[in-house]
C-alpha positions as CSV (number, residue, x, y, z in Angstrom):
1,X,0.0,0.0,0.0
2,X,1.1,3.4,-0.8
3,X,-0.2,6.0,1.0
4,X,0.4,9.0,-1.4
5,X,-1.8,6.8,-4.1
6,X,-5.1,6.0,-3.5
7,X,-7.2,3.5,-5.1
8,X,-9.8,6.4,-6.3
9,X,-7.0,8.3,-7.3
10,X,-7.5,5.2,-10.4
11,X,-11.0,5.5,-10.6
12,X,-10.7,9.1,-10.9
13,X,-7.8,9.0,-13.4
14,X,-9.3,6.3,-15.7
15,X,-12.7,6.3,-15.1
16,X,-13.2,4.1,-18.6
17,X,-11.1,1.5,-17.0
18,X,-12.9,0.6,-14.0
19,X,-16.4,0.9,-15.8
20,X,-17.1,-2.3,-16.4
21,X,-15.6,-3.9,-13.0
22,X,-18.5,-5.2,-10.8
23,X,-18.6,-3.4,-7.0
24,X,-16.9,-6.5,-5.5
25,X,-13.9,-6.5,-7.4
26,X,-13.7,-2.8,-6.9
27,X,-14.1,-3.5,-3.3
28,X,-11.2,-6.6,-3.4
29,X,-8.6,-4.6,-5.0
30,X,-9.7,-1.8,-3.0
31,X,-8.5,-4.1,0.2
32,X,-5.8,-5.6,-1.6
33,X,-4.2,-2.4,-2.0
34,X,-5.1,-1.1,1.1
35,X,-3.5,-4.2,3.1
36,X,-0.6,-5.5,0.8
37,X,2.3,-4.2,3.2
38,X,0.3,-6.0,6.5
39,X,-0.2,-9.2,4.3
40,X,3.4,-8.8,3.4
41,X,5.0,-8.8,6.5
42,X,2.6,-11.3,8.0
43,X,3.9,-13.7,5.7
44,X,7.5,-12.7,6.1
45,X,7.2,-13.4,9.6
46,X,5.1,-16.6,8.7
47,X,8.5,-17.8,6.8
48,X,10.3,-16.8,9.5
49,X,8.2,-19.0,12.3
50,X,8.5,-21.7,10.0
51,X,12.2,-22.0,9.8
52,X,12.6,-21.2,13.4
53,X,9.5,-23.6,14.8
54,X,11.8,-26.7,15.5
55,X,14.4,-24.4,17.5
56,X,15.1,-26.2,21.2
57,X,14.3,-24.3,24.2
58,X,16.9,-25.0,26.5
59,X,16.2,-27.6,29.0
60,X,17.0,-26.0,32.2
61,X,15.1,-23.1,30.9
62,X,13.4,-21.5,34.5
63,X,10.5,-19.6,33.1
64,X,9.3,-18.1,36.9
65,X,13.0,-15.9,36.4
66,X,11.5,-14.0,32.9
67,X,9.7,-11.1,34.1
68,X,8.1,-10.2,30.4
69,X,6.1,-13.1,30.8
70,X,2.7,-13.0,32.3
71,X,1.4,-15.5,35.2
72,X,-0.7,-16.9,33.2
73,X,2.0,-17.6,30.2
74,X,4.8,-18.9,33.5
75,X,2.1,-21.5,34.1
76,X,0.9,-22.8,31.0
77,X,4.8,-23.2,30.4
78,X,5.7,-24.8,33.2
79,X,2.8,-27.2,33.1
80,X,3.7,-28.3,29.0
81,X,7.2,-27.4,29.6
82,X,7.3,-27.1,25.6
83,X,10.9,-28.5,23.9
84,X,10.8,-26.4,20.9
85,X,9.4,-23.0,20.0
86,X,6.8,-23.9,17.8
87,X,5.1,-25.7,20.3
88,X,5.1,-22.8,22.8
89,X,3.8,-20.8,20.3
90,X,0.8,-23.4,19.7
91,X,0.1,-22.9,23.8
92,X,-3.2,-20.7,23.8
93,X,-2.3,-17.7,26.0
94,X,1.2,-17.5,25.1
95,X,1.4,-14.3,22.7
96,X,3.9,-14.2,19.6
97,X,5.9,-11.6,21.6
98,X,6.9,-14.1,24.5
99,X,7.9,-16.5,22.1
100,X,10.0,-13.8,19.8
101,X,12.1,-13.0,23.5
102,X,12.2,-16.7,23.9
103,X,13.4,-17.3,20.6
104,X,16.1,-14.2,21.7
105,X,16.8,-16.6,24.9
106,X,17.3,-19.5,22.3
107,X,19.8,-17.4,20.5
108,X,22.4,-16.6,23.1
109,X,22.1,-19.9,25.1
110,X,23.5,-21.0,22.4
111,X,27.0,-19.7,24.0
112,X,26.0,-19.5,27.4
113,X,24.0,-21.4,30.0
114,X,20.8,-20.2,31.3
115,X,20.1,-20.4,35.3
């Protein structure tokens, strides 16, 4: 989506060319033009889960000692004490943001050990 260029900036422009398009397509490229960037980084970060999902969480991992995640998320973690990070994402009440700090965690225990 490009802000400076609207989708009845077209209609306006080439009102011929759009004359014989039905409402609903006007309304779909409409949407599609409106949400291209969102859809596009959605799926770049839908590439990017995939590649990461089978990433290890390390085993001695203490989740009550990481203070960006909530109660409820310490709990649910320490009761399926997921292995790898696409099954903490798949826990319902653990948001994509915990899993993007533990995904940081997974990063640099890769050189040290976490206590």
């Amino acid at each position: 989506s490009r802000p400076e260029f609207m989708f009845e900036d077209i209609e306006k422009q080439f009102p011929k060319l759009l004359s014989n398009v039905s409402e609903s397509v006007k309304m779909h490229l409409k949407s599609e033009s409106l949400y291209e960037v969102q859809i596009q980084q959605q799926e770049k970060q839908i590439r990017a889960f995939k590649r990461d999902e089978h990433i290890e969480l390390p085993k001695n991992l203490n989740y009550e000692t990481l203070k960006f995640l909530s109660t409820e998320e310490r709990e649910k973690l320490n009761l399926y004490k997921p292995s790898t990070l696409g099954q903490a994402i798949r826990i319902e009440g653990i948001t994509p943001s915990s899993v993007l700090a533990l995904h940081q965690i997974c990063s640099k225990h890769k050189s040290i050990d976490i206590k």
